[in-house]
BALUMRO-217646 format. One line per field, with one value per residue (C-alpha): residue in one letter; chain; y, z, x. Coordinates in steps of 0.02 Angstrom, whole numbers, plus 32768, in hexadecimal, padded with zeros to 4 digits. Each point is the difference from the previous one (the first is absolute). Layout:
% residues N
resn = a / ... $
chain = A / ... $
v = Y / ... $
w = Z / ... $
u = X / ... $
//
This chain:
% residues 336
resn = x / x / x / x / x / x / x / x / x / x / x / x / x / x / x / x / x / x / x / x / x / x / x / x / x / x / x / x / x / x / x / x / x / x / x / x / x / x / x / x / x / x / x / x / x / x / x / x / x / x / x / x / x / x / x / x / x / x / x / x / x / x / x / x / x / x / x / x / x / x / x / x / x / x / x / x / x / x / x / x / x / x / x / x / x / x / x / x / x / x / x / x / x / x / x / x / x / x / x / x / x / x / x / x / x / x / x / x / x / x / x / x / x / x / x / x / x / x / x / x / x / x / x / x / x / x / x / x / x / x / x / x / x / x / x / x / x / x / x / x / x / x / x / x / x / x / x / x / x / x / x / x / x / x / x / x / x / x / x / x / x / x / x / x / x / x / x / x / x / x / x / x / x / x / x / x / x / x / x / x / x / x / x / x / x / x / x / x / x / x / x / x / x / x / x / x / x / x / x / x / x / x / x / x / x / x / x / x / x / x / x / x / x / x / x / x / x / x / x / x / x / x / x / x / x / x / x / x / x / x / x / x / x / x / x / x / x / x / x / x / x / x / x / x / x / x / x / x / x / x / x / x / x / x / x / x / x / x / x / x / x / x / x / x / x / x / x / x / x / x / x / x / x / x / x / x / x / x / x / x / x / x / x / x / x / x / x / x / x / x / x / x / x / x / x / x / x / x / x / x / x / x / x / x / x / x / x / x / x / x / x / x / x / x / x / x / x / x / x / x / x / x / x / x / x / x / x / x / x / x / x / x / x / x / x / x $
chain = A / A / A / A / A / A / A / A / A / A / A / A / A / A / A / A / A / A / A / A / A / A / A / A / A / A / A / A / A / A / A / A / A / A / A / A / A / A / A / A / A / A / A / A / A / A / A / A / A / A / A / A / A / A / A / A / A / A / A / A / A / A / A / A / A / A / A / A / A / A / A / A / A / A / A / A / A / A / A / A / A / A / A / A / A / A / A / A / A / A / A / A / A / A / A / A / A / A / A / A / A / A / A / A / A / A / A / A / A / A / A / A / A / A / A / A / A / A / A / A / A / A / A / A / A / A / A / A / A / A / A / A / A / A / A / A / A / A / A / A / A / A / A / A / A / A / A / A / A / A / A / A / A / A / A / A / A / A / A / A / A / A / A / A / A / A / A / A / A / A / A / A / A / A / A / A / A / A / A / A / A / A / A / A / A / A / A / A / A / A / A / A / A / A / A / A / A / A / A / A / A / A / A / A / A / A / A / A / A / A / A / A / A / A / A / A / A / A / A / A / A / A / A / A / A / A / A / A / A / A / A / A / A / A / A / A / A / A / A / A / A / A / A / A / A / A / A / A / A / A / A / A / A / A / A / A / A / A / A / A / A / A / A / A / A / A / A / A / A / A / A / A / A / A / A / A / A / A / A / A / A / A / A / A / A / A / A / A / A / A / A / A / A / A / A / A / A / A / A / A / A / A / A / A / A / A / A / A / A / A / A / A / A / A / A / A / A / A / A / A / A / A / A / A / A / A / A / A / A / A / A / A / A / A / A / A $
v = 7407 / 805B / 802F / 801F / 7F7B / 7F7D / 802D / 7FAE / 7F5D / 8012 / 7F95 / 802B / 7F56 / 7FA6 / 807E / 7FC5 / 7F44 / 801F / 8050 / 7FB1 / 7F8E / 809B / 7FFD / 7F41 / 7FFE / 809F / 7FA0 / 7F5F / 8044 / 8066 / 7F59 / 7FA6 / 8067 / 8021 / 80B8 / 7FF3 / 7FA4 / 8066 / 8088 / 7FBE / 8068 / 80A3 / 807D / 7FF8 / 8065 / 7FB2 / 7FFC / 7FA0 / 7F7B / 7FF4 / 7FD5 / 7F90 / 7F97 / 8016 / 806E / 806D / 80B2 / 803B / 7F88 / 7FE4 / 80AD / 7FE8 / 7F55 / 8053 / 8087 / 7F74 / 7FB3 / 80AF / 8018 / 7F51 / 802A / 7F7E / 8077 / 80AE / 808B / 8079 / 806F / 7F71 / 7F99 / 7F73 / 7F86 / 7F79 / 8028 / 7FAB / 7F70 / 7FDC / 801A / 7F74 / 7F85 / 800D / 7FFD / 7F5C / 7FE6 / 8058 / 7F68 / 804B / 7FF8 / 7FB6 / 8029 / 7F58 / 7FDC / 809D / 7FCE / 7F78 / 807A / 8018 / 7F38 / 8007 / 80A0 / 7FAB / 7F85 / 8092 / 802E / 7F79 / 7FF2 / 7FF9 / 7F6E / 7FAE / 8019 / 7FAC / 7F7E / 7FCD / 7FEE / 8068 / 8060 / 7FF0 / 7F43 / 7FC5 / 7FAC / 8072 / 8049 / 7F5D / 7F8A / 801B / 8097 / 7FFB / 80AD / 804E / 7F70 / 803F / 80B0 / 7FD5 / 7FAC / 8081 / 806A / 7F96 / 7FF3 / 80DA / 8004 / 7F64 / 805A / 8085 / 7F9D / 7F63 / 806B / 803C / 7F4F / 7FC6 / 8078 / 7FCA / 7F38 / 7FB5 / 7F66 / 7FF2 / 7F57 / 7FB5 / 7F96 / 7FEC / 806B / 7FB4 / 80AC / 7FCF / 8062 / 8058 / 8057 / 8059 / 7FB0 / 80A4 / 7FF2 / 7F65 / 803A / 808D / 7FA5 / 7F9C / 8077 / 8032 / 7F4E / 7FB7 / 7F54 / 8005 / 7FAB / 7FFC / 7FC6 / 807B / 7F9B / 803A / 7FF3 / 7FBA / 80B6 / 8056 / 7FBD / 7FEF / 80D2 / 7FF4 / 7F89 / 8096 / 8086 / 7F7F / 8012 / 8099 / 8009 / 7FBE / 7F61 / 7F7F / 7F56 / 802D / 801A / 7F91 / 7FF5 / 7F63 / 800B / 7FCA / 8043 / 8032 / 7FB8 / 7F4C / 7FF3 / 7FA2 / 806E / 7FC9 / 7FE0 / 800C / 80CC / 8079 / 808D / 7FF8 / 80B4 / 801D / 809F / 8064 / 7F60 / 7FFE / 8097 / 7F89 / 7F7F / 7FDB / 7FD6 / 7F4F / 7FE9 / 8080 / 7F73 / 7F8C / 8053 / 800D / 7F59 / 7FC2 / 807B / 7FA9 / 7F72 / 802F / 8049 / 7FC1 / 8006 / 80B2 / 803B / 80A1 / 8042 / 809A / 8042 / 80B5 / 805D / 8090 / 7FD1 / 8073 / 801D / 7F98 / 802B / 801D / 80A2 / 8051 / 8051 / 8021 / 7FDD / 7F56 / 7FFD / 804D / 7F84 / 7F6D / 8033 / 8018 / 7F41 / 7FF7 / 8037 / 7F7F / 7F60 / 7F8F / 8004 / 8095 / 8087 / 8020 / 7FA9 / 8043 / 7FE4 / 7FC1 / 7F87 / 7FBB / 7FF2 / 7F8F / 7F93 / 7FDC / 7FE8 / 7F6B / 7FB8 / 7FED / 8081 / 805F / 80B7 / 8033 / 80D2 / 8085 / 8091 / 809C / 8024 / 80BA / 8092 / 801F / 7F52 / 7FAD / 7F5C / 7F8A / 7F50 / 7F75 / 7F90 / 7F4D / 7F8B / 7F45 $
w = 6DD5 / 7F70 / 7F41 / 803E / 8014 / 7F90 / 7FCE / 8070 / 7FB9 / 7FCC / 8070 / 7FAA / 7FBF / 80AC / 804D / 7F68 / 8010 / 80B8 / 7FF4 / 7F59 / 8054 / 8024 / 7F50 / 7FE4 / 80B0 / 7FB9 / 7F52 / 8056 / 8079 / 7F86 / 7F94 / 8089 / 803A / 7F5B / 7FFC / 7F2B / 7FF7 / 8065 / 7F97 / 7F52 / 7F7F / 8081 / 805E / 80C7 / 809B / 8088 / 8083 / 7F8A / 7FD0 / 80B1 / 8030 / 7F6B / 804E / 809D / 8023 / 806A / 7FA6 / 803F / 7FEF / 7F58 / 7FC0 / 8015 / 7FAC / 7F6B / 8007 / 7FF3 / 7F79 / 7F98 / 8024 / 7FC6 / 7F5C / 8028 / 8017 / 7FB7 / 805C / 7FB8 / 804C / 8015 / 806C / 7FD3 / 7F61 / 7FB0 / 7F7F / 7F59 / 802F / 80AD / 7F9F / 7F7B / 808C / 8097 / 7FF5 / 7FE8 / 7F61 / 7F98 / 7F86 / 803E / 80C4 / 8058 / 80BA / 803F / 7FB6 / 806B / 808C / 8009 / 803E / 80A4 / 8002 / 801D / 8068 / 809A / 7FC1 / 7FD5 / 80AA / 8041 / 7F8D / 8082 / 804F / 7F52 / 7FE4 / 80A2 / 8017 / 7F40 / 8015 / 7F95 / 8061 / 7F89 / 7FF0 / 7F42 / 8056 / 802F / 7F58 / 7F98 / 805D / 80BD / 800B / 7F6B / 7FFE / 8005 / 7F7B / 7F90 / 8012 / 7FD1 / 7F64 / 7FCD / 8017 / 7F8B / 7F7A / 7FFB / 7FFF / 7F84 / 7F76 / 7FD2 / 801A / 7F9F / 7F65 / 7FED / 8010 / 7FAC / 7F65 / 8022 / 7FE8 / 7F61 / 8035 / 7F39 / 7FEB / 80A9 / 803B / 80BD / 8095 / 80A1 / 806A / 80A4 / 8098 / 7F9D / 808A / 7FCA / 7F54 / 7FB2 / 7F81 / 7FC1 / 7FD0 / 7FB1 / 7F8A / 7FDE / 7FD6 / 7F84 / 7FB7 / 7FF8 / 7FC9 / 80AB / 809E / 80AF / 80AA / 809C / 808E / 80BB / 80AF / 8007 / 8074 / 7F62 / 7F76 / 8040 / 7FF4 / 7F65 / 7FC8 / 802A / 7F9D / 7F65 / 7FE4 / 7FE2 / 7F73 / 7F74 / 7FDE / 8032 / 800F / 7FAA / 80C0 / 8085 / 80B3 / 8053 / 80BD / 804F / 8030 / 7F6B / 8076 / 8010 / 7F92 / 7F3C / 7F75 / 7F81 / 7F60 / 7F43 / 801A / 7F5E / 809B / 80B2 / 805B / 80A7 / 801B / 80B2 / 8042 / 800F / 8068 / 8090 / 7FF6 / 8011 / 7F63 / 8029 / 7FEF / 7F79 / 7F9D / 802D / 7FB4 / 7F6B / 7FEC / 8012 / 7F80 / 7F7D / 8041 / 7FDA / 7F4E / 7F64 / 7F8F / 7FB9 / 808D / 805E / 80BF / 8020 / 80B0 / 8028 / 80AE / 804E / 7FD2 / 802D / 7F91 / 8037 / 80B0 / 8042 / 8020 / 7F6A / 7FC1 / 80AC / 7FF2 / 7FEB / 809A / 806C / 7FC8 / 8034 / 80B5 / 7FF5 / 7FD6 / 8077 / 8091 / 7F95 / 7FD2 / 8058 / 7F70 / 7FB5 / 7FB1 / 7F4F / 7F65 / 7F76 / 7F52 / 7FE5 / 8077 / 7FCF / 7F5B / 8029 / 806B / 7F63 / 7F9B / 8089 / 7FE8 / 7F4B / 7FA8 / 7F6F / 7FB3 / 80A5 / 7FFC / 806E / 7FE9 / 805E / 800D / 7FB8 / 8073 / 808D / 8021 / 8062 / 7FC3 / 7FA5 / 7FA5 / 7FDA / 7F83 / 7FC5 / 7F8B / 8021 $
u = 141B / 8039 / 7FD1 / 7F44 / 7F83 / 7FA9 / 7F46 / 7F99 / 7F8A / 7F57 / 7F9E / 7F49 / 8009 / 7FF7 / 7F7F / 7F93 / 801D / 7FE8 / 7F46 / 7FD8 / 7F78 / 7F92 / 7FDC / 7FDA / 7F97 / 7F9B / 7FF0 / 7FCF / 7F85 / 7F95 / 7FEB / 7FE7 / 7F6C / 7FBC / 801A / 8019 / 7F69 / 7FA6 / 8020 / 7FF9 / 7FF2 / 7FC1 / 803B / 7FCA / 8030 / 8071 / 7F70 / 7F7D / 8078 / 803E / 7F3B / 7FE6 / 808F / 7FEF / 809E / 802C / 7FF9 / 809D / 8093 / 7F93 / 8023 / 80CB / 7FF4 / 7FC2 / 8070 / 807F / 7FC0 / 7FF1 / 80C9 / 801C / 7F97 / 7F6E / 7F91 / 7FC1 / 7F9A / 7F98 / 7F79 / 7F93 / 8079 / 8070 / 7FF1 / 8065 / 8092 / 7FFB / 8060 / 7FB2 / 7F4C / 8044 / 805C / 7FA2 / 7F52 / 7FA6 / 7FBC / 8083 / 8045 / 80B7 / 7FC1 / 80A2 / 7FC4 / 7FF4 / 80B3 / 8032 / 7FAE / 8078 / 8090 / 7F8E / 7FF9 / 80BC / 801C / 8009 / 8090 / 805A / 8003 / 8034 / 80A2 / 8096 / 7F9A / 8009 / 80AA / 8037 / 7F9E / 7FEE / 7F42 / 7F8B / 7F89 / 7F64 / 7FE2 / 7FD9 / 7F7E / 7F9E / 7FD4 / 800B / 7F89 / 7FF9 / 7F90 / 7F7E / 7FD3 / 80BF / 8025 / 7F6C / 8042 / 80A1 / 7FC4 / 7FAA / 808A / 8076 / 7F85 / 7FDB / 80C2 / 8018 / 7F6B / 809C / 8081 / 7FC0 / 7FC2 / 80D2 / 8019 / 7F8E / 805B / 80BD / 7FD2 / 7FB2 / 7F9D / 7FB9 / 7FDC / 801C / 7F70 / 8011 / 8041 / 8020 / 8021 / 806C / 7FBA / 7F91 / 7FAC / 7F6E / 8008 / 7FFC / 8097 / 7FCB / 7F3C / 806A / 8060 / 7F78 / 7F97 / 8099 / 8017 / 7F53 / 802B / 806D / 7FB7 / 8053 / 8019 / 8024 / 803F / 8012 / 7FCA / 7F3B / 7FC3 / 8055 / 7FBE / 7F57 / 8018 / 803E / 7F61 / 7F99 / 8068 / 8028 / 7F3A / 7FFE / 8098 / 7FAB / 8057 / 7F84 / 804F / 809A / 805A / 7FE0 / 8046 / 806D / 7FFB / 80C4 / 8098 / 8081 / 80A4 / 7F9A / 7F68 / 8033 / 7FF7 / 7F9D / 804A / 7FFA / 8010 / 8037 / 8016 / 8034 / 7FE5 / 804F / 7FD9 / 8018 / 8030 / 80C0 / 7FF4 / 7FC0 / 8080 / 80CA / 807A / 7FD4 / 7F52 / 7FFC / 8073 / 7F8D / 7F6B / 8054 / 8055 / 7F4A / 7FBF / 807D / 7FAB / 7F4D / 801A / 7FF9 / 80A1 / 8008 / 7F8D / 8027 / 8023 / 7FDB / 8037 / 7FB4 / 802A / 8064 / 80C2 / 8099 / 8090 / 80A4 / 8036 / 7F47 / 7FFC / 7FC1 / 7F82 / 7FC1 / 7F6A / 8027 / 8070 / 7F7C / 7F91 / 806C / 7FED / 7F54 / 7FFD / 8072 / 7F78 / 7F71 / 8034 / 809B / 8065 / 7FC6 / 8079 / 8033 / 8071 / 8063 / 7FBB / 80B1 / 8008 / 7F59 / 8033 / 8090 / 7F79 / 7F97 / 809D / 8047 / 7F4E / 8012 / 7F9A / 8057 / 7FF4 / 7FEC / 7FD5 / 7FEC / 7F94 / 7FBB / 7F39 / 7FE8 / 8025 / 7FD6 / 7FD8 / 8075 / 7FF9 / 8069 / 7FD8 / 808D / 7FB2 / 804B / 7FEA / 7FF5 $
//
């Protein structure tokens, strides 16, 4: 070999992808056993919040340590306490608490583990059963989840679409329900109609009581793919759902949300989208697999190829724009 040799490739980059999941275990595993609401707004030693939750002191201690490295926690001379954002996210009763939406990553954690068995056999490990109907109590935590997640993401929403002067809402797998009480707590001459799964929505009954919207949002029991959409809409909302489903049911949905509005009315479609290609931003990538490992014909859509869906189903001054930063999400809105 001559003329000396090439300078050798940094390969930091896959040591850190390789070992990343220490962090997100650590991350998950403290909210998971309550160790930020355990501490609230003090300061407590290692060994008296091990007790309190039944620990053992030891492995306790290095868990904590963790969680000081990954700046979750503090320590002072009184022992460990929450930061200012784990104070504001994490402990119940904090109007920003978003624990049970992060609990949600441990929901999935073993799907994640069994990706190679996902990718061939084409099965998702984590059935959408089993948090949408078939187990109550995993189905009531996932709910629960959605709507702590869907507070911030349905107040930017919420800010990018002006619904001034629209009447009725019918919102298209509307989960917990939580985006529609929100913009009808923006537009009070607005009423609407959440439909999904009957385990779901009997969740969302519970958490719709306590939005402040009284009558104004109402639940329909079915299932979006089969159940009729009622008509005479200003607003469809699909929002979260075309992560779930393939190109052709996605078309569907939207052919039969031309269907169910009013001339003039509006679809708004709200989820994760990639740019053209699929691969970026990568969040949005990632996130495709993870519906990947959740739902049969889960994955992820570009905001440009939905917007040629809604175009082939009629709807005009079809536009595409980006939730504020960080927020990954995207809406494609239409008009019929």
């Amino acid at each position: 070999m001559s003329g000396g040799s090439a300078a050798p490739f940094d390969p930091s980059r896959l040591v850190e992808l390789a070992t990343r999941y220490w962090e997100s275990r650590c991350f998950l595993t403290a909210n998971d056993l309550g160790i930020f609401e355990a501490l609230g707004g003090e300061s407590r030693a290692a060994s008296e919040l091990a007790a309190t939750l039944g620990l053992a002191a030891r492995p306790t201690r290095l868990l904590l340590n963790a969680c000081v490295g990954l700046g979750l926690l503090e320590e002072d001379e009184k022992g460990f306490r929450n930061t200012p954002v784990t104070r504001a996210f994490l402990v119940r009763g904090s109007p920003a608490y978003l624990g049970d939406a992060v609990r949600y990553g441990s929901e999935v954690w073993g799907a994640w583990t069994r990706l190679p068995e996902a990718l061939r056999d084409g099965i998702p490990p984590l059935a959408a059963e089993a948090y949408t109907g078939r187990d109550p109590e995993r189905t009531g935590r996932f709910v629960r989840a959605m709507h702590s997640r869907a507070l911030g993401v349905g107040s930017a929403l919420v800010s990018l679409v002006d619904l001034a002067g629209r009447r009725r809402l019918l919102d298209v797998g509307g989960g917990p329900g939580t985006y529609a009480a929100l913009f009808a707590r923006a537009c009070p001459e607005l009423r609407a109609t959440v439909l999904d799964l009957p385990e779901v929505v009997r969740v969302a009954g519970e958490i719709l009581a306590t939005m402040g919207v009284g009558e104004r949002v109402q639940t329909l029991a079915g299932d979006y793919r089969e159940t009729p959409f009622p008509d005479e809409n200003d607003v469809v909302l699909i929002s979260g759902v075309f992560h779930r489903e393939s190109e052709e049911t996605c078309r569907d949905l939207a052919r039969r949300a031309h269907e169910a509005l009013v001339p003039g009315g509006l679809l708004v479609v709200s989820d994760v989208f990639t740019d053209a290609g699929g691969a970026t931003p990568v969040f949005a990538a990632l996130f495709g697999v993870n519906m990947m490992l959740s739902a049969p014909e889960g994955g992820v859509h570009a905001d440009s190829d939905v917007a040629a869906w809604l175009e082939g189903c009629g709807f005009h001054a079809v536009e595409r724009r980006p939730f504020p930063p960080p927020m990954p999400h995207r809406i494609v809105v239409g008009v019929r």
